[in-house]
C-alpha positions, 0 to 999 in steps of 0.5 A, a space after each residue: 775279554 770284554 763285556 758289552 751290555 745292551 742298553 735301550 735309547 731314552 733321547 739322543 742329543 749332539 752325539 750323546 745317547 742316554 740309555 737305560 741299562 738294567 734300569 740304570 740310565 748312562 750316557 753313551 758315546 755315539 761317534 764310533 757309530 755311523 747309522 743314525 740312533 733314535 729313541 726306542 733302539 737298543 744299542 751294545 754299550 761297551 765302557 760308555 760307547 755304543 759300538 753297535 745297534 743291536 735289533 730288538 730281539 737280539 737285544 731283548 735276547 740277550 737281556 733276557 740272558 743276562 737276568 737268567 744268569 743274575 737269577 742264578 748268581 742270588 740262588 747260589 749265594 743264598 746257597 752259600 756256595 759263592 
C-alpha cells in the first residue's frame, strides 16, 4: 500500500513544486503531471512527485482526515494504549 499526502503549492519553478505539507515545506516533482500547476493548488504528493491535482475540498477533506486521525493516535498514546 502506499500513501499520498496532499500538499498546498507555495511557487513553482522549472518542474519543481514547493509545497506545504502539514506545515513542512518539500519539493515536489512535476513531470508525471500534464496540467499546468500554479501557486494556491493543492497537489497529492507521493515520495516527492505530484502524481495528481487534488480540488481544494478534496484536498481540504482529506486533510481534515489526516488531523482526526493524529488527534486520536495523541489520545491513545496518552492513554498508554500504544
Amino acid at each position: 500500500m502506499c500513501l499520498a499526502i496532499p500538499g498546498e503549492v507555495l511557487s513553482v519553478e522549472e518542474g519543481l513544486a514547493m509545497v506545504d505539507v502539514g506545515g513542512v515545506e518539500q519539493e515536489a516533482r512535476l513531470d508525471t503531471l500534464t496540467e499546468e500547476v500554479k501557486e494556491g493548488d493543492y497537489l497529492l504528493i507521493h515520495t516527492g512527485f505530484a502524481i495528481q491535482k487534488l480540488p481544494p475540498e478534496e484536498a481540504e477533506e482529506t486533510l481534515k482526515v489526516f488531523d482526526e486521525l493524529i488527534e486520536e493516535n495523541m489520545k491513545l498514546e496518552e492513554e498508554g494504549e500504544i
